[in-house]
PAKOL-882497 format. One record per residue (C-alpha): x negated, y, z; residue in one letter; residue number from 1. Coordinates in Angstrom, 1 decimal, decimal comma, padded with zeros to 4 digits. Last residue first. Layout:
! PAKOL-882497
+--------+--------+--------+---+-----+
|     px |     py |     pz | r |   k |
+--------+--------+--------+---+-----+
|      X |      Y |      Z | A | NUM |
...
+--------+--------+--------+---+-----+
***
This chain:
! PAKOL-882497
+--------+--------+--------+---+-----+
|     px |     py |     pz | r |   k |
+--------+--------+--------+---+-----+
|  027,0 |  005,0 | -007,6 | X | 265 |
|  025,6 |  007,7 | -009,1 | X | 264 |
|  022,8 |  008,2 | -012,0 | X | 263 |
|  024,4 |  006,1 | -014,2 | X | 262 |
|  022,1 |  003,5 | -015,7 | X | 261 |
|  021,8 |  004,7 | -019,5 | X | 260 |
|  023,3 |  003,2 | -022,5 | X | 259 |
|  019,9 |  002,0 | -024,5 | X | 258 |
|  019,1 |  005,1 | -026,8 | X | 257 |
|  015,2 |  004,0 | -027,0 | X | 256 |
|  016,6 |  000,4 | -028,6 | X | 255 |
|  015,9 | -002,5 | -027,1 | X | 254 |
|  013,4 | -004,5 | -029,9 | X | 253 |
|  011,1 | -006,4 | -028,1 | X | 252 |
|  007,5 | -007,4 | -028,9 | X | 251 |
|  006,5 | -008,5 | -025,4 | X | 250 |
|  008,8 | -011,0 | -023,4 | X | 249 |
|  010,6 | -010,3 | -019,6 | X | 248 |
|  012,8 | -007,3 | -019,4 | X | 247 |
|  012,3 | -003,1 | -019,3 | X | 246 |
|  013,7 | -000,8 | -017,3 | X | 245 |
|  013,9 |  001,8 | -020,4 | X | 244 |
|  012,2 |  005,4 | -020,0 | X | 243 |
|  013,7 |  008,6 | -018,7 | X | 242 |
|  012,4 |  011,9 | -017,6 | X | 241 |
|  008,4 |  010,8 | -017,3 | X | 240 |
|  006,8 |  012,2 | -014,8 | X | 239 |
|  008,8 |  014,2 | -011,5 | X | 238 |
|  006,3 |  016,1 | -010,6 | X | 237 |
|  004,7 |  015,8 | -007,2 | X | 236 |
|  005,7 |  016,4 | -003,8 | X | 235 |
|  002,8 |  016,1 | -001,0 | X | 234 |
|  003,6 |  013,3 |  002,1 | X | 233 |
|  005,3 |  015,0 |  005,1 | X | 232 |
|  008,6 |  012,6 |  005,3 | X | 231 |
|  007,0 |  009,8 |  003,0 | X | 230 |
|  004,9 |  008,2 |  005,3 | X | 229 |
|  007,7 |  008,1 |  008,2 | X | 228 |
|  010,9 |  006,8 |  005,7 | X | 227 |
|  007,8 |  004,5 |  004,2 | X | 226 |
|  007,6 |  002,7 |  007,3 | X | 225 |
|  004,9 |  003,2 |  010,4 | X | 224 |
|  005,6 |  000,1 |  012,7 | X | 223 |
|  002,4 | -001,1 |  011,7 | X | 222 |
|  000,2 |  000,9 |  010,5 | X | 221 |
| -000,9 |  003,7 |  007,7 | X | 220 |
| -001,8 |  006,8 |  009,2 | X | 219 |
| -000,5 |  010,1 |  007,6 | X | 218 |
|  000,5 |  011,0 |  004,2 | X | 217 |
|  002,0 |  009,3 |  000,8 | X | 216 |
|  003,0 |  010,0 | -002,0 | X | 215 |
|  004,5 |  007,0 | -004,2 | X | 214 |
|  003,2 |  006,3 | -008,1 | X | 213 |
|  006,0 |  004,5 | -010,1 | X | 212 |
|  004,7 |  002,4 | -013,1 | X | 211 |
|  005,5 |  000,9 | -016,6 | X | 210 |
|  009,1 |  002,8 | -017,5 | X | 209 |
|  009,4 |  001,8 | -021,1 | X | 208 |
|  009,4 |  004,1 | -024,3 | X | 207 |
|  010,8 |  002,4 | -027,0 | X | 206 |
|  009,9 |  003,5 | -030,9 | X | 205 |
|  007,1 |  000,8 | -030,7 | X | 204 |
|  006,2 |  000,5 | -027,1 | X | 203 |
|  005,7 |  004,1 | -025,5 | X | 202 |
|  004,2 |  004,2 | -021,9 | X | 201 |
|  006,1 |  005,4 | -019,1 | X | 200 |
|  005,2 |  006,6 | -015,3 | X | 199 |
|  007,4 |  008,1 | -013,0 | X | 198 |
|  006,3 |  010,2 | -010,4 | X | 197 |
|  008,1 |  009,9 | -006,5 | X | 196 |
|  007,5 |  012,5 | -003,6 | X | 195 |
|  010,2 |  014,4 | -004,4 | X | 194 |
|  012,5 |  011,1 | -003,9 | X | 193 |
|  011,9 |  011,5 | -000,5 | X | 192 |
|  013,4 |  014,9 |  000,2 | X | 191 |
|  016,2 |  013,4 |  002,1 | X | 190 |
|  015,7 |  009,8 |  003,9 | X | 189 |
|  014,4 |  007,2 |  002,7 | X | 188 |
|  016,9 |  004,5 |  001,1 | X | 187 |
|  019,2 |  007,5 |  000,0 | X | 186 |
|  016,5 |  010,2 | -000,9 | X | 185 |
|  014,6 |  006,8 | -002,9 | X | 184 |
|  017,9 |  005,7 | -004,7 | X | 183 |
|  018,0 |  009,7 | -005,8 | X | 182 |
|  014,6 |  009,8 | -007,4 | X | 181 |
|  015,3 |  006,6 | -009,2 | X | 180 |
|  018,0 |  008,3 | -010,8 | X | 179 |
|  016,5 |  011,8 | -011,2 | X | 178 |
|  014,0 |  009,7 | -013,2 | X | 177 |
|  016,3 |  008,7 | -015,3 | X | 176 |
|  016,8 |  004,8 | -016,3 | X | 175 |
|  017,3 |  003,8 | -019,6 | X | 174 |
|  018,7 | -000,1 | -020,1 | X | 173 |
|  017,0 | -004,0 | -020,8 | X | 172 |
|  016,8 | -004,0 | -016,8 | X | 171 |
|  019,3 | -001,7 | -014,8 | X | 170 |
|  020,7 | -004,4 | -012,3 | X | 169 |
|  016,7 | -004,7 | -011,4 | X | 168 |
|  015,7 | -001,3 | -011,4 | X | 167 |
|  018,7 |  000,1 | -009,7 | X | 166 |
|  018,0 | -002,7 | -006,8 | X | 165 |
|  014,4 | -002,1 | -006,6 | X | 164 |
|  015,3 |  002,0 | -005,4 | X | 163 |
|  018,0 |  000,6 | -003,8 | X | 162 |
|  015,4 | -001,3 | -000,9 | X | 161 |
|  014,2 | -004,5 | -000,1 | X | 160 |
|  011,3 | -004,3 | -002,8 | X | 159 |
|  010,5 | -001,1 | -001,5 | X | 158 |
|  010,1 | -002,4 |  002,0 | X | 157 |
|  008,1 | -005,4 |  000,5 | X | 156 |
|  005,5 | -003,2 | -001,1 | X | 155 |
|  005,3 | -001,0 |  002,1 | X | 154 |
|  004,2 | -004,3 |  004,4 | X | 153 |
|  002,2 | -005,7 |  001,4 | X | 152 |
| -000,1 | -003,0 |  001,2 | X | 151 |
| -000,4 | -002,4 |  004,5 | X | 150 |
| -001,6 | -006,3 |  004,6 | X | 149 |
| -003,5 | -005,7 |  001,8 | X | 148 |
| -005,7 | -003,1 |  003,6 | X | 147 |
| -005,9 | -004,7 |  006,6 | X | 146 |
| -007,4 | -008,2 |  005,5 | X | 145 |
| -009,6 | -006,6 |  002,6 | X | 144 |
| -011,1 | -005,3 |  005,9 | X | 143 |
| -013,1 | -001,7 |  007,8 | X | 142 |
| -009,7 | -000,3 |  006,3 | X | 141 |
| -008,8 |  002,9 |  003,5 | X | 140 |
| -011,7 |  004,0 |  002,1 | X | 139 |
| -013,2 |  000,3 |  001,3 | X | 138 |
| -009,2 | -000,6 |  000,0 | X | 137 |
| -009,8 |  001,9 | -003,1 | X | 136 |
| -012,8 |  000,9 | -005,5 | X | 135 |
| -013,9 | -002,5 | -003,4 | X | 134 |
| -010,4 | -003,6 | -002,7 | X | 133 |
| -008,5 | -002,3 | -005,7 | X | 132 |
| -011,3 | -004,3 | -008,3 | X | 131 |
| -011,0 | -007,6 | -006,5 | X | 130 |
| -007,3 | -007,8 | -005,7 | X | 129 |
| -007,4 | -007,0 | -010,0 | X | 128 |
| -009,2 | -010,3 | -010,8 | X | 127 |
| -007,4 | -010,3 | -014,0 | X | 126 |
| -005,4 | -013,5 | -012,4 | X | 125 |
| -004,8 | -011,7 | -009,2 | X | 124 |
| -003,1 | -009,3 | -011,7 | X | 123 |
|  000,2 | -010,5 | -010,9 | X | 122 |
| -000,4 | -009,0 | -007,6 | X | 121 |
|  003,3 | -010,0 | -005,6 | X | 120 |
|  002,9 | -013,6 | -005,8 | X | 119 |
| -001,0 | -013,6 | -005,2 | X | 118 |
| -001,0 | -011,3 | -002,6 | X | 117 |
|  001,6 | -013,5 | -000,4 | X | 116 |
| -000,3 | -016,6 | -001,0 | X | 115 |
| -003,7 | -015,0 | -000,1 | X | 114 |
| -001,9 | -013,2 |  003,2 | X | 113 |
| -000,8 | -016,4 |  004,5 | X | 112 |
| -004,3 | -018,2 |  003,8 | X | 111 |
| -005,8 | -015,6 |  005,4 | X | 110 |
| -008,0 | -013,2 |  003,1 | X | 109 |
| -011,8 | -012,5 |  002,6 | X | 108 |
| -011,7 | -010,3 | -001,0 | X | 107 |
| -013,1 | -012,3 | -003,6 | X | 106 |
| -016,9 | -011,1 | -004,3 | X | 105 |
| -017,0 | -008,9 | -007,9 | X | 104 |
| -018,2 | -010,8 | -010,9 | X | 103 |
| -014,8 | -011,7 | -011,9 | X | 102 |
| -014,1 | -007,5 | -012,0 | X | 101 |
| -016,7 | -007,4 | -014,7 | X | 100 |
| -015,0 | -003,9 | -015,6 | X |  99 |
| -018,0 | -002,1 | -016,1 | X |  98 |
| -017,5 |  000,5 | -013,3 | X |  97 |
| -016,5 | -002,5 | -011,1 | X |  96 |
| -020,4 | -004,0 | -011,4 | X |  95 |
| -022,1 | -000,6 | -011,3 | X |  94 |
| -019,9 | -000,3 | -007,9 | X |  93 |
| -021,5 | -003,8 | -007,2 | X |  92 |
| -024,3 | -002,9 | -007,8 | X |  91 |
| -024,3 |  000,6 | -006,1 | X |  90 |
| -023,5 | -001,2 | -002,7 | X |  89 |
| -020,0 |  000,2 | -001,1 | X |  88 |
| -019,7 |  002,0 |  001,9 | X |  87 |
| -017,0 |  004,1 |  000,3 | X |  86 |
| -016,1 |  003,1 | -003,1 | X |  85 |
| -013,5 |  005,7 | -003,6 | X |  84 |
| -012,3 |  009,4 | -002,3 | X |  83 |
| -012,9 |  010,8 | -005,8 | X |  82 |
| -009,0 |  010,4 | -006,4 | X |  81 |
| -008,3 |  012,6 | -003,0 | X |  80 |
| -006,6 |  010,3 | -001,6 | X |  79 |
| -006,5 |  006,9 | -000,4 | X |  78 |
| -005,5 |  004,5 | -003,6 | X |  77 |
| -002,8 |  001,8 | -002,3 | X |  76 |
| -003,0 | -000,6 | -005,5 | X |  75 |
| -001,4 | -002,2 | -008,4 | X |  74 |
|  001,6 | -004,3 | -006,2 | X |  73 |
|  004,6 | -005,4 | -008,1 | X |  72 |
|  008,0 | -003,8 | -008,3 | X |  71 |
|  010,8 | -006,9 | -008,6 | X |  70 |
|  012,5 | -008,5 | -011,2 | X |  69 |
|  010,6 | -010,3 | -013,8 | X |  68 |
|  007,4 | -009,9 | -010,9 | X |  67 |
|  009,0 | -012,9 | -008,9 | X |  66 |
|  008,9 | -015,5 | -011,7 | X |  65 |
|  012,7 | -016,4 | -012,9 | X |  64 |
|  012,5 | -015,2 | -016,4 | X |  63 |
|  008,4 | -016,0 | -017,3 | X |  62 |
|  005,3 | -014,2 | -017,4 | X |  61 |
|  002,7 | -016,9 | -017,9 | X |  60 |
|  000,8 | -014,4 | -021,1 | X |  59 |
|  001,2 | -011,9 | -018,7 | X |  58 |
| -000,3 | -012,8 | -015,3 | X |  57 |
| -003,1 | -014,0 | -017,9 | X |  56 |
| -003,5 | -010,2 | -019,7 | X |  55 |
| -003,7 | -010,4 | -023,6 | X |  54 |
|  000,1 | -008,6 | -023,5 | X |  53 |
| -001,7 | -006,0 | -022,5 | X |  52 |
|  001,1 | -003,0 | -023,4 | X |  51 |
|  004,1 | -005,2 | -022,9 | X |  50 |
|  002,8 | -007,0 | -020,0 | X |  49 |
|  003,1 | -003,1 | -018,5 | X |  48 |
|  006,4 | -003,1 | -019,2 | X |  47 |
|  007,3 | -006,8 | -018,2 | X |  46 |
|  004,8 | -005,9 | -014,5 | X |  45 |
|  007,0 | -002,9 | -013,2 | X |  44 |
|  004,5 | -001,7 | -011,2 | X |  43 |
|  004,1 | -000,2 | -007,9 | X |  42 |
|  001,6 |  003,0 | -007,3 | X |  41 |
|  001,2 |  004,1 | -003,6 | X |  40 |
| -000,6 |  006,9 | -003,2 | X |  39 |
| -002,6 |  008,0 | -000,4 | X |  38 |
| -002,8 |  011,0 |  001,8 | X |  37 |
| -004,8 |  011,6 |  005,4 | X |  36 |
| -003,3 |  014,4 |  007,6 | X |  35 |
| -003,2 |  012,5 |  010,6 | X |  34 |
| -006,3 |  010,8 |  010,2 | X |  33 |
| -008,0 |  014,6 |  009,6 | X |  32 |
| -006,2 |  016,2 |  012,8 | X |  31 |
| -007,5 |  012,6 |  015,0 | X |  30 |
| -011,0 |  013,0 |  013,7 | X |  29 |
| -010,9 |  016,9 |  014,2 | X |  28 |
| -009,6 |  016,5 |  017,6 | X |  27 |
| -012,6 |  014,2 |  018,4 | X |  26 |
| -014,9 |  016,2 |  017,3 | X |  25 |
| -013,5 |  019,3 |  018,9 | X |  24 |
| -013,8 |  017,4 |  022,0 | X |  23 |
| -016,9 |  016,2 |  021,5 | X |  22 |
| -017,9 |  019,8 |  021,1 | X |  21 |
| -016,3 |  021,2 |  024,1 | X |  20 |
| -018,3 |  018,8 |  026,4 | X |  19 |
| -021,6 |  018,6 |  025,2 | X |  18 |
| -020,9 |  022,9 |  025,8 | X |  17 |
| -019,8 |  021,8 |  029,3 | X |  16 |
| -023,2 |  019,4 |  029,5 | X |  15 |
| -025,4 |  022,6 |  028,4 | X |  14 |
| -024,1 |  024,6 |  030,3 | X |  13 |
| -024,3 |  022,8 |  033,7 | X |  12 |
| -027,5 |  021,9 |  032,4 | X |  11 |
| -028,3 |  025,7 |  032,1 | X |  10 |
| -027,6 |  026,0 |  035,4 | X |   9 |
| -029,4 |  023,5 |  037,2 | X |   8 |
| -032,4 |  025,1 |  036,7 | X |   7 |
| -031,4 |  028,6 |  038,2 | X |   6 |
| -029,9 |  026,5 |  041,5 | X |   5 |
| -033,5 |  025,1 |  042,1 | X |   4 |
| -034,7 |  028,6 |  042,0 | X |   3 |
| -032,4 |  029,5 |  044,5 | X |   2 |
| -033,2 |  026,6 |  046,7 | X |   1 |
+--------+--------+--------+---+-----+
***
């Protein structure tokens, strides 16, 4: 009996130590979701028409399409910036690397979420969708489903928000980025704005706000807004100072001086 006890302590042990480490594992999954970062970027498509002018989505720009006046979806990039291509074959990263983004399989869509992509991803027509899910969507969700789906989901809170609405009644004028900064503290709460950089490239003499890039931290999911992902997200700089909101048509001549959008209401 007693030396039936000895054996069956050490598989005691060993099963409690089995024990503590899937918990720790567990934990450490759940700590490292918890803490996972992204960054949105939006674009403001007549800017960056104005640099690839070239582009399909650019050369059918028009007044009343939906990118004239509203941020459109580049990507949802998981953080850090090596943190891409995950579970992806070397072919087809090879493939990406090159830029044969046409070459690339389509992403495997619903219908619904197909026709909502394609209005707010101009660069559908580059085959961009293609290029964001195997590079960045593959280390975010098991599917291109989920991944644009988030995607869409934070795209169209931003859309609905002020931060859209300066942009829009601000277009042909300069726009600071303590501006756009303070439309994001009031749609998203205090300290939001911080979390905002400001991308411009220079036109000409004009230098035109092309891209916003949003930080981002914690799960991504339903019911989780951009108020939530914001709140504990990293701050970054603030970019580019000022640029011009910039309207539909490449070759423009708005003037880098254009009377600024006040940065109060």
């Amino acid at each position: 009996m007693a030396g039936s006890t000895r054996l069956m302590r050490p598989c005691r042990n060993l099963l409690f130590a089995l024990i503590v480490a899937v918990t720790a594992f567990g934990a450490a999954r759940s700590s490292l979701a918890a803490g996972k970062t992204y960054v949105l970027a939006v674009s403001w498509q007549p800017a960056f028409c104005e640099t690839r002018p070239e582009k399909p989505e650019c050369i059918s720009q028009t007044d009343e399409r939906f990118d004239a006046s509203n941020f459109t979806l580049h990507g949802l990039w998981p953080q850090p910036r090596s943190n891409v291509y995950c579970g992806v074959e070397a072919d087809l990263q090879a493939i990406d690397r090159a830029g044969g983004w046409e070459d690339l399989p389509a992403p495997d869509l619903t219908a619904e979420t197909r026709k909502a992509l394609d209005q707010v991803m101009p660069g559908v027509a580059s085959f961009l969708d293609r290029h964001e899910w195997v590079k960045h969507g593959t280390c975010h969700a098991n599917s291109a489903e989920v991944y644009f789906s988030d995607s869409l989901r934070l795209l169209s809170e931003l859309n609905a928000s002020p931060v859209r609405t300066v942009f829009s009644a601000g277009i042909g004028r300069v726009l600071s980025a303590q501006t756009i900064r303070e439309r994001f503290d009031e749609a998203f709460g205090p300290g939001a704005g911080r979390r905002v950089e400001v991308i411009c490239r220079r036109v000409g003499i004009r230098r035109l706000i092309v891209e916003l890039k949003i930080s981002l931290a914690g799960p991504i999911a339903p019911g989780r807004g951009l108020q939530a992902l914001l709140d504990q997200a990293p701050e970054t700089s603030a970019g580019c100072a000022a640029g011009i909101v910039d309207r539909v048509g490449t070759g423009l001549s708005d003037p880098p001086s254009s009377t600024p959008v006040s940065p109060t209401r």
